[in-house]
Backbone atoms as SQL, in Angstrom:
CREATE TABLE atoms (id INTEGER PRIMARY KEY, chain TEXT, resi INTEGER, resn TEXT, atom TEXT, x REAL, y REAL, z REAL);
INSERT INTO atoms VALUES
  (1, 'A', 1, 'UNK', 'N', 117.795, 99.301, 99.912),
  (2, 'A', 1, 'UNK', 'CA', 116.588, 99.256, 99.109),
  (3, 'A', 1, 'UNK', 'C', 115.561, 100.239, 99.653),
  (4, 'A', 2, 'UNK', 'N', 114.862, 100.742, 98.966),
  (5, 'A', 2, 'UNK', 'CA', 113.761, 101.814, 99.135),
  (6, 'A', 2, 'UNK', 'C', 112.629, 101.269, 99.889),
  (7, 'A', 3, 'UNK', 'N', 111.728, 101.279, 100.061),
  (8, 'A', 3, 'UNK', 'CA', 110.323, 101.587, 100.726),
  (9, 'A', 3, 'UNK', 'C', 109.437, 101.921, 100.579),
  (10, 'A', 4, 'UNK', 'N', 108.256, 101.403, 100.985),
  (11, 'A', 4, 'UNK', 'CA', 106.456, 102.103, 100.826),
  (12, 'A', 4, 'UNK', 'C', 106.300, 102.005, 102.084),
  (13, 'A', 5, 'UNK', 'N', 105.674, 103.196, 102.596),
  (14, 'A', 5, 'UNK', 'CA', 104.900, 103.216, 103.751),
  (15, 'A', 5, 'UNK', 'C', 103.751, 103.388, 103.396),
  (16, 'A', 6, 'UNK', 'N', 102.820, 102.347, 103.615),
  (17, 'A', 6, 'UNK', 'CA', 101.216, 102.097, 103.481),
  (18, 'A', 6, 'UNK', 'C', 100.365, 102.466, 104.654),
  (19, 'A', 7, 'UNK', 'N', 99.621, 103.266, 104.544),
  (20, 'A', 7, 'UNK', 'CA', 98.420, 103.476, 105.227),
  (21, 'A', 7, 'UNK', 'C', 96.921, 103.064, 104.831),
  (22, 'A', 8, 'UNK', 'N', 95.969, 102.354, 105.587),
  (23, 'A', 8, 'UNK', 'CA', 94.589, 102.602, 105.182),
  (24, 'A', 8, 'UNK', 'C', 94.019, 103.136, 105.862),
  (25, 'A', 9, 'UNK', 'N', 93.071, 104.210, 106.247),
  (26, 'A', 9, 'UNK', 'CA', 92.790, 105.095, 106.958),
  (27, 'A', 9, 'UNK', 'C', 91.152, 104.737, 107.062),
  (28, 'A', 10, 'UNK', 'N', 90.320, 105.092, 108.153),
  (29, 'A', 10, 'UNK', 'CA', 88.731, 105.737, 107.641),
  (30, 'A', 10, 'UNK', 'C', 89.295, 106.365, 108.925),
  (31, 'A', 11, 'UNK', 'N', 88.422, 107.819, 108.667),
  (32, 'A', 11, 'UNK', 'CA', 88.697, 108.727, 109.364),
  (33, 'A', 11, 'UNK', 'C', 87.089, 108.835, 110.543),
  (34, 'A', 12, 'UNK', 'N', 87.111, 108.827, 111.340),
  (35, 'A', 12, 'UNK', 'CA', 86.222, 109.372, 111.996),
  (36, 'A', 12, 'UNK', 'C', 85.736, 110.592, 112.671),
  (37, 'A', 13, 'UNK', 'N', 86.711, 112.007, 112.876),
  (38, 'A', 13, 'UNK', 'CA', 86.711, 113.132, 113.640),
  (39, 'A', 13, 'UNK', 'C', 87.267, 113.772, 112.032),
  (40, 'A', 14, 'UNK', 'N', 86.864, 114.291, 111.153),
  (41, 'A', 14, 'UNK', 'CA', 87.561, 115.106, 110.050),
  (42, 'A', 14, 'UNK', 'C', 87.920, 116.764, 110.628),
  (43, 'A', 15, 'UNK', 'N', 87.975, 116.944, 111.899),
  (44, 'A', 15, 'UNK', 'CA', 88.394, 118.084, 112.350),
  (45, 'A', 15, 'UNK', 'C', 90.148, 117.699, 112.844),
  (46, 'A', 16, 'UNK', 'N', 89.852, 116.941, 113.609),
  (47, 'A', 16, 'UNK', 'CA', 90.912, 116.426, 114.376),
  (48, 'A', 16, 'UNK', 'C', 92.307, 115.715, 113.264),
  (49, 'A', 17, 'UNK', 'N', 91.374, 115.008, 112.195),
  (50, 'A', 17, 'UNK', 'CA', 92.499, 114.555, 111.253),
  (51, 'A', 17, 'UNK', 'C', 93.198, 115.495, 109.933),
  (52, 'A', 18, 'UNK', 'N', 92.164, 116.634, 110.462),
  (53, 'A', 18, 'UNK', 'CA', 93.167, 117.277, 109.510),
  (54, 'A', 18, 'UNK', 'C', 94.073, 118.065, 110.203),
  (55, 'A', 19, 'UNK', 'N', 94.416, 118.606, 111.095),
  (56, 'A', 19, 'UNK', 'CA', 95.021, 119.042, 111.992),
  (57, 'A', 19, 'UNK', 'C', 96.290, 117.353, 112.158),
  (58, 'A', 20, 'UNK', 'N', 96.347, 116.241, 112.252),
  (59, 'A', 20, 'UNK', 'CA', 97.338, 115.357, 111.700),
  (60, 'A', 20, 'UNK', 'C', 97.373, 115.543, 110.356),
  (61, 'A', 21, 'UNK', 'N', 96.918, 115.707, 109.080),
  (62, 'A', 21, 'UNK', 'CA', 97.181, 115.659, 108.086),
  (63, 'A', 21, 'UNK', 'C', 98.586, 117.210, 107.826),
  (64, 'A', 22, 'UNK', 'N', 98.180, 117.950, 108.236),
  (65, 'A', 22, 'UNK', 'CA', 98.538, 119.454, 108.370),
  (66, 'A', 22, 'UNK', 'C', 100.229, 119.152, 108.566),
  (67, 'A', 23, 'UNK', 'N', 100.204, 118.026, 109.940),
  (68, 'A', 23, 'UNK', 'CA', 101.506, 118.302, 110.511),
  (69, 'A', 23, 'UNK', 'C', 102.683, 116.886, 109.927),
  (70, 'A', 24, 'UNK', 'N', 101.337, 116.128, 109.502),
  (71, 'A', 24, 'UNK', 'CA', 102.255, 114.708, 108.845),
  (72, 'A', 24, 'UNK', 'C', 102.752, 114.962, 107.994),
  (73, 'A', 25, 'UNK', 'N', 102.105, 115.526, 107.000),
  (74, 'A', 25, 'UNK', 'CA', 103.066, 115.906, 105.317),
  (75, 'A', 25, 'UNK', 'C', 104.468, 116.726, 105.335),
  (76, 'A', 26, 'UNK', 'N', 104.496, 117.497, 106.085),
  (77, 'A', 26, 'UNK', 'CA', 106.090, 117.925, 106.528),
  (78, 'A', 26, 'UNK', 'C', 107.039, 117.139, 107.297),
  (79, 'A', 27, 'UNK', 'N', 106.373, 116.382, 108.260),
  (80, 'A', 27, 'UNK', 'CA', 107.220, 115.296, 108.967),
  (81, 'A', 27, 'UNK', 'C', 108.014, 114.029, 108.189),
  (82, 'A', 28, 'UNK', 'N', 106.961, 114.188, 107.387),
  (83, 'A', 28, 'UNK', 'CA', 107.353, 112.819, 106.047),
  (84, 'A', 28, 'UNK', 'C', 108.118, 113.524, 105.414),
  (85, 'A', 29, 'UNK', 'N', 107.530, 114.076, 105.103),
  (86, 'A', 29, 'UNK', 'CA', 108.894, 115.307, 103.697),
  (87, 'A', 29, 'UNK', 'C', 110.312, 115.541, 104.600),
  (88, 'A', 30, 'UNK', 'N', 110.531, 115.757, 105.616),
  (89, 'A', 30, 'UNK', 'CA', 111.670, 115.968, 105.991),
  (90, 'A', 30, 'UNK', 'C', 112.353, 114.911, 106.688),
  (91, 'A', 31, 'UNK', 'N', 111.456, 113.369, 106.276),
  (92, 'A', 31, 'UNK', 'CA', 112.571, 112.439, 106.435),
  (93, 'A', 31, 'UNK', 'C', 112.772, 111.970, 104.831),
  (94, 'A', 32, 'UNK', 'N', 112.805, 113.007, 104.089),
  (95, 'A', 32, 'UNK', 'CA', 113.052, 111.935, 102.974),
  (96, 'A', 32, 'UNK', 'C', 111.494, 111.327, 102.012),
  (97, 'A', 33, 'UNK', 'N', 110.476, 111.216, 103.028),
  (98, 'A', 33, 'UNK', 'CA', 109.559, 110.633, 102.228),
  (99, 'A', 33, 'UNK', 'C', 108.872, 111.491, 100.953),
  (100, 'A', 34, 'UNK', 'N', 108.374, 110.765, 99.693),
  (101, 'A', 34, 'UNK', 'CA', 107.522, 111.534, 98.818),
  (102, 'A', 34, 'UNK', 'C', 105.960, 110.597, 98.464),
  (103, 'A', 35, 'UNK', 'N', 105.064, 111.299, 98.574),
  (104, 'A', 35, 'UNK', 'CA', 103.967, 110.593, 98.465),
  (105, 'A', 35, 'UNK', 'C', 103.804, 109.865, 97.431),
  (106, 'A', 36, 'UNK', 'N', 103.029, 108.815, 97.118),
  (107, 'A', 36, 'UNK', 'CA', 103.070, 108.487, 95.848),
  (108, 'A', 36, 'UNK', 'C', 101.299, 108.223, 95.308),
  (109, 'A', 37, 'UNK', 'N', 100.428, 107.592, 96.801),
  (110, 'A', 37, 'UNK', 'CA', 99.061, 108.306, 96.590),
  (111, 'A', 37, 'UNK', 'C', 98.705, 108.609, 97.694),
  (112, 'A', 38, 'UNK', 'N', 97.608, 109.197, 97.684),
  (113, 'A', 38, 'UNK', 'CA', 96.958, 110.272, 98.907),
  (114, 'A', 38, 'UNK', 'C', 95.332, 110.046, 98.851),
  (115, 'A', 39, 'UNK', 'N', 95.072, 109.415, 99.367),
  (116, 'A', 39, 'UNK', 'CA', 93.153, 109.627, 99.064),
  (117, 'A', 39, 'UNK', 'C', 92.927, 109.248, 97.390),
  (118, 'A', 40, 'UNK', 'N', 93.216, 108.824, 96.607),
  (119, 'A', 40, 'UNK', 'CA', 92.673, 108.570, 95.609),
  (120, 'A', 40, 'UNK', 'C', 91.718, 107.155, 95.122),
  (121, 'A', 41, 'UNK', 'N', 91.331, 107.283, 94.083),
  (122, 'A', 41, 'UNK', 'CA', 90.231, 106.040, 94.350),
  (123, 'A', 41, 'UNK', 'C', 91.108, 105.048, 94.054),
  (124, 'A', 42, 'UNK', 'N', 90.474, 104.112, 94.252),
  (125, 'A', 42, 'UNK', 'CA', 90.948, 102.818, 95.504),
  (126, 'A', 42, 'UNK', 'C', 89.860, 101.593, 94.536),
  (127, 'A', 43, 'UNK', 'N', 89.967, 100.455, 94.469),
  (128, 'A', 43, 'UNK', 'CA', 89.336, 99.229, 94.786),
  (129, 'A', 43, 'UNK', 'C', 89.633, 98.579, 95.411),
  (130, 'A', 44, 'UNK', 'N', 88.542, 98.190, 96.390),
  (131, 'A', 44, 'UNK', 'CA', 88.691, 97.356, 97.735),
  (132, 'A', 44, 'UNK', 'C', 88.491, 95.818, 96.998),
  (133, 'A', 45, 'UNK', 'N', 89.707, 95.034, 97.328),
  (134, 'A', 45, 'UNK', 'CA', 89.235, 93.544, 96.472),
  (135, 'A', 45, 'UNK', 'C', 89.125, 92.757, 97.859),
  (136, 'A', 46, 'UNK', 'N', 89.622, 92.658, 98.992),
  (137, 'A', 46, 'UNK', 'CA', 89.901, 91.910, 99.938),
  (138, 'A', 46, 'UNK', 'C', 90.537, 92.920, 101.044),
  (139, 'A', 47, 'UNK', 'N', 89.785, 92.151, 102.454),
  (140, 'A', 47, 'UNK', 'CA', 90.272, 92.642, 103.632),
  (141, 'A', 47, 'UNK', 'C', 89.488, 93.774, 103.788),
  (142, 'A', 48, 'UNK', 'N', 89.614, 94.830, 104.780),
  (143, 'A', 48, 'UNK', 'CA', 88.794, 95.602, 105.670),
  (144, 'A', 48, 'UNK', 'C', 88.925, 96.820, 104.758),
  (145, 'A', 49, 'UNK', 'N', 87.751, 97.272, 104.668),
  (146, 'A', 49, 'UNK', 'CA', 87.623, 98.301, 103.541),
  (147, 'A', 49, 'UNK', 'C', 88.253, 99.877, 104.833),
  (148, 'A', 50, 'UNK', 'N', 89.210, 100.678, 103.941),
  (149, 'A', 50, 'UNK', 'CA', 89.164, 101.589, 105.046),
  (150, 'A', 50, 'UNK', 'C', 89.338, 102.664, 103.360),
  (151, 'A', 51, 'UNK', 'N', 88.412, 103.683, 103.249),
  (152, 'A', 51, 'UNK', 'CA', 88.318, 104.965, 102.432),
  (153, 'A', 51, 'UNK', 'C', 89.579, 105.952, 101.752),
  (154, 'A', 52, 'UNK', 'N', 90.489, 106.078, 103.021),
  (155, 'A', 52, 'UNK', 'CA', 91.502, 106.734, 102.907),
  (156, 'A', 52, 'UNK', 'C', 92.984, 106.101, 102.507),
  (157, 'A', 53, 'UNK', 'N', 93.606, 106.144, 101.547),
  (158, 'A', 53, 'UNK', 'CA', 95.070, 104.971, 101.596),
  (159, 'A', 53, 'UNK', 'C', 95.575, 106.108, 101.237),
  (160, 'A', 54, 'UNK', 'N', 97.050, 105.593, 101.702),
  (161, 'A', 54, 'UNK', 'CA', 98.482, 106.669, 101.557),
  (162, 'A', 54, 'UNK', 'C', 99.353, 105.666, 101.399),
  (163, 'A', 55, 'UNK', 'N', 100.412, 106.135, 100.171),
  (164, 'A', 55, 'UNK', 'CA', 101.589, 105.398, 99.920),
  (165, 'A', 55, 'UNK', 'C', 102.565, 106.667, 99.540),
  (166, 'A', 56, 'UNK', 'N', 103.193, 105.943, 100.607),
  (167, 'A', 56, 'UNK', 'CA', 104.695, 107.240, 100.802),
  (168, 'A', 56, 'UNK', 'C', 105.938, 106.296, 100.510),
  (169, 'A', 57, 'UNK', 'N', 106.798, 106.751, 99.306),
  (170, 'A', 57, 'UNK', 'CA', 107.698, 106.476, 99.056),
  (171, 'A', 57, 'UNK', 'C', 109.428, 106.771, 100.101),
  (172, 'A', 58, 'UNK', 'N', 110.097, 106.090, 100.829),
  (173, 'A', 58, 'UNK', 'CA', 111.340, 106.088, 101.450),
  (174, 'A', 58, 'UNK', 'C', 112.544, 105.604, 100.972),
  (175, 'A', 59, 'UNK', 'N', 114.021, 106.301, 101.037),
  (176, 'A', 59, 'UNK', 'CA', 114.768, 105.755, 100.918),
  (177, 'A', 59, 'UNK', 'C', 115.095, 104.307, 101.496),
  (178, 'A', 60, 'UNK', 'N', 114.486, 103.814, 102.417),
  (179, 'A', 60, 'UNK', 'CA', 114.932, 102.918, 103.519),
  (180, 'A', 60, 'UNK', 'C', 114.181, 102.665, 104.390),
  (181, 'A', 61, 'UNK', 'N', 113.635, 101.140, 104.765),
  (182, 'A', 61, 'UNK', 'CA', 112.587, 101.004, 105.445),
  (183, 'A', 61, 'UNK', 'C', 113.083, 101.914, 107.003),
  (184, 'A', 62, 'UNK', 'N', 114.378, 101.675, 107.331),
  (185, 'A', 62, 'UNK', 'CA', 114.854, 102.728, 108.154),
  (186, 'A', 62, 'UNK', 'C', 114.753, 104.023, 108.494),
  (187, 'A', 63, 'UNK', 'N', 114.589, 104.472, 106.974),
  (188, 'A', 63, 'UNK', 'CA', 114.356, 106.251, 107.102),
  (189, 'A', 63, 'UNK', 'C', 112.480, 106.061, 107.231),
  (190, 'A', 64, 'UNK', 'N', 112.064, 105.407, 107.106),
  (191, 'A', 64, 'UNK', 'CA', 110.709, 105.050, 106.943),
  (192, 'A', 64, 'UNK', 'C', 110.534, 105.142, 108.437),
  (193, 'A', 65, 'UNK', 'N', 111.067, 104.230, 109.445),
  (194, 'A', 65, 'UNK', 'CA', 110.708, 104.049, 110.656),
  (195, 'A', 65, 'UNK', 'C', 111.265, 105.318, 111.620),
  (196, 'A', 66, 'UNK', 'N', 112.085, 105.615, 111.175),
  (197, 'A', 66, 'UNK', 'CA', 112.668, 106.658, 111.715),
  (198, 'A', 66, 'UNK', 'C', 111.623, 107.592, 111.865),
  (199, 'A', 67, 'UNK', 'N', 111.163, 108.366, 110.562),
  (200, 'A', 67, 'UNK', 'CA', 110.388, 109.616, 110.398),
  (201, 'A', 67, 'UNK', 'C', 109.013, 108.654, 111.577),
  (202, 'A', 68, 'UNK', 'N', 108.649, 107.474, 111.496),
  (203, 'A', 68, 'UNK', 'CA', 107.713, 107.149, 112.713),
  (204, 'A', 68, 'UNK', 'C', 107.445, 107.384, 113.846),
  (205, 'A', 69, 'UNK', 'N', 109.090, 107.509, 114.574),
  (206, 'A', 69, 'UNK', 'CA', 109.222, 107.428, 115.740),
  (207, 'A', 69, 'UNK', 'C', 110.017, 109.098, 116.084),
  (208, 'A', 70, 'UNK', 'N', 109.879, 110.105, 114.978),
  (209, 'A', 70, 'UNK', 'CA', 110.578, 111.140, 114.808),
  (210, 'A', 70, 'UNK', 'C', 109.569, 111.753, 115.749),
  (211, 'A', 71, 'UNK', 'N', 109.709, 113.039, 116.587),
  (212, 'A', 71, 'UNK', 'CA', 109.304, 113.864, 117.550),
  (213, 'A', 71, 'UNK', 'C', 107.814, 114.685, 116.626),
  (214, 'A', 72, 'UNK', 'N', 108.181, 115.356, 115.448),
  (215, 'A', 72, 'UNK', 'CA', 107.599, 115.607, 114.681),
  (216, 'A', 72, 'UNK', 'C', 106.222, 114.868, 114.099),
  (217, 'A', 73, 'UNK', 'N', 105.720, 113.733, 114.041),
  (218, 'A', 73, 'UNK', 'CA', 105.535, 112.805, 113.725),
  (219, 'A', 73, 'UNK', 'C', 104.988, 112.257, 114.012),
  (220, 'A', 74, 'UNK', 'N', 105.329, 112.178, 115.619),
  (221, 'A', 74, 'UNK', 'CA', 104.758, 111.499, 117.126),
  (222, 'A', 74, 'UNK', 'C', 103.527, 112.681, 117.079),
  (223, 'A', 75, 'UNK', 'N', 103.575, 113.963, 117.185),
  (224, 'A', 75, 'UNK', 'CA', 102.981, 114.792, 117.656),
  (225, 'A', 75, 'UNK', 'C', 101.893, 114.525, 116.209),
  (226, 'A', 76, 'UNK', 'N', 102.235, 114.536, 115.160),
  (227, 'A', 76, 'UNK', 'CA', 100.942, 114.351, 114.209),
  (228, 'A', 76, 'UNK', 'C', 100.142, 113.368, 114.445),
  (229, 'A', 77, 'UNK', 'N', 100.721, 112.465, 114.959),
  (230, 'A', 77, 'UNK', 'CA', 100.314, 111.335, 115.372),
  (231, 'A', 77, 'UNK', 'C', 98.972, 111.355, 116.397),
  (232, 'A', 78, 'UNK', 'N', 98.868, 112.209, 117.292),
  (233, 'A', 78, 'UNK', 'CA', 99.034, 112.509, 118.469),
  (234, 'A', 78, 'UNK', 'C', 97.344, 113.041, 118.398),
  (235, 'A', 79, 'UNK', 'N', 97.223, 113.824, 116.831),
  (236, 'A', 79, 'UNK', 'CA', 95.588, 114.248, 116.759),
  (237, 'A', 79, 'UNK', 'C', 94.788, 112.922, 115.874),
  (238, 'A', 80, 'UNK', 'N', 95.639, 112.089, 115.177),
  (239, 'A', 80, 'UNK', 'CA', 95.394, 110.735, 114.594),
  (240, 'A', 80, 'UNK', 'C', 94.293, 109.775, 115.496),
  (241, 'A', 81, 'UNK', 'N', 95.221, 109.501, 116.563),
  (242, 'A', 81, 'UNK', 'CA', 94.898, 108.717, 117.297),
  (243, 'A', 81, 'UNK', 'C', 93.498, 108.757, 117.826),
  (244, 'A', 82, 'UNK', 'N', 92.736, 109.227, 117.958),
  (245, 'A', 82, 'UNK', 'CA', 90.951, 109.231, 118.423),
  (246, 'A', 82, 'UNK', 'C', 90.098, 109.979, 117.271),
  (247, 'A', 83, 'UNK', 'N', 91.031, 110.034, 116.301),
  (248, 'A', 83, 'UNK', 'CA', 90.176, 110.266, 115.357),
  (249, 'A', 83, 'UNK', 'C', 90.311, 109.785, 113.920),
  (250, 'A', 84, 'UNK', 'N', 90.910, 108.254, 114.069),
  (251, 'A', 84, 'UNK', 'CA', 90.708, 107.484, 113.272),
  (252, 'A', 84, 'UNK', 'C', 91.250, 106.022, 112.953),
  (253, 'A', 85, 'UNK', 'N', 90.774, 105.076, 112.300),
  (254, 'A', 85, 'UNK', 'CA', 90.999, 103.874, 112.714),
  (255, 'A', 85, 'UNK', 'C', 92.320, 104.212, 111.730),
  (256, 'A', 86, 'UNK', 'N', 93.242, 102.896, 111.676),
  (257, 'A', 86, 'UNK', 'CA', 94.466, 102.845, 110.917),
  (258, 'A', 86, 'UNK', 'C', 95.042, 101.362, 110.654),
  (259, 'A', 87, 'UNK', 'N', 95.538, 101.365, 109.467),
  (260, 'A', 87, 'UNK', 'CA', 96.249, 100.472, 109.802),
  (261, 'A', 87, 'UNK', 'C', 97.875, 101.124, 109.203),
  (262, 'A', 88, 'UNK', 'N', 98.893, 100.861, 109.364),
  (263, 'A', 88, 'UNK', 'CA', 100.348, 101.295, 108.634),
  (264, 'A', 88, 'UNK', 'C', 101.654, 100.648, 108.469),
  (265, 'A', 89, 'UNK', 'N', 101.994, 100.263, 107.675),
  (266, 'A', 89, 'UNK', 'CA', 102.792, 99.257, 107.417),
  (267, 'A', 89, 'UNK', 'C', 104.125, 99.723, 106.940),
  (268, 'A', 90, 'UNK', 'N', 105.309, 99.346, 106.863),
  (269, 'A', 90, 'UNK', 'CA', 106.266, 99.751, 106.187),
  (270, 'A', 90, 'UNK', 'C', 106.676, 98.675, 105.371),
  (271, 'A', 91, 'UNK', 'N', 106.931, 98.184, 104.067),
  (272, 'A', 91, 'UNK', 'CA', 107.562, 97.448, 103.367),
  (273, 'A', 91, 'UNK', 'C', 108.715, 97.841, 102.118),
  (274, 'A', 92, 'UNK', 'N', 109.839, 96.977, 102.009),
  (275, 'A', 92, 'UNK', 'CA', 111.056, 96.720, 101.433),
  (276, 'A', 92, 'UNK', 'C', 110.730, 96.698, 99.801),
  (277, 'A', 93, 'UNK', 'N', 111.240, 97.130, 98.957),
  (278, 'A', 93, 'UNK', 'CA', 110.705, 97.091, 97.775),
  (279, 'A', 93, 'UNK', 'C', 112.128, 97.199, 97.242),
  (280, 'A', 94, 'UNK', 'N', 111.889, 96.300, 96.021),
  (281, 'A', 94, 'UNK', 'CA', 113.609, 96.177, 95.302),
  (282, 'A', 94, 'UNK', 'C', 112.970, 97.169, 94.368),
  (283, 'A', 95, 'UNK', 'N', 114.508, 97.563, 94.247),
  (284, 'A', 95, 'UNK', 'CA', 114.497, 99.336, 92.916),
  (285, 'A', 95, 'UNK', 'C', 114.763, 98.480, 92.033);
């Protein structure tokens, strides 16, 4: 079964996260992932408002975790990390 990888983002350093944005979208793309939204508007109904959401479509919560823990990935990761809060989830979705 396929996959969403969910992100909610607020960004705090917009220098630093785009420099992860730069290097994530190829890391995802070459496991397979395709975006499905990116920053678009949003209603917050419940839970912690964060500005930024991403939903990336995967073959497999597997290929999902994979591209996570992929070298590529790590390193996008890597300008993420102090420059912005996150939350990211991977979930199972029947086709």
């Amino acid at each position: 079964m396929s996959a969403l990888w969910i992100a909610h983002v607020t960004v705090t350093d917009e220098a630093s996260y785009s420099k992860y944005a730069a290097l994530a979208g190829p890391a995802i793309a070459a496991h397979g992932g395709q975006f499905i939204a990116r920053g678009g508007r949003y209603v917050q109904l419940e839970g912690k408002d964060r500005p930024r959401n991403v939903v990336a479509r995967f073959a497999s919560v597997d290929e999902a975790v994979a591209c996570y823990h992929s070298d590529a990935y790590q390193e996008a990761l890597s300008h993420a990390r102090d420059a912005s809060e996150r939350e990211l989830m991977v979930v199972e979705i029947s086709d």
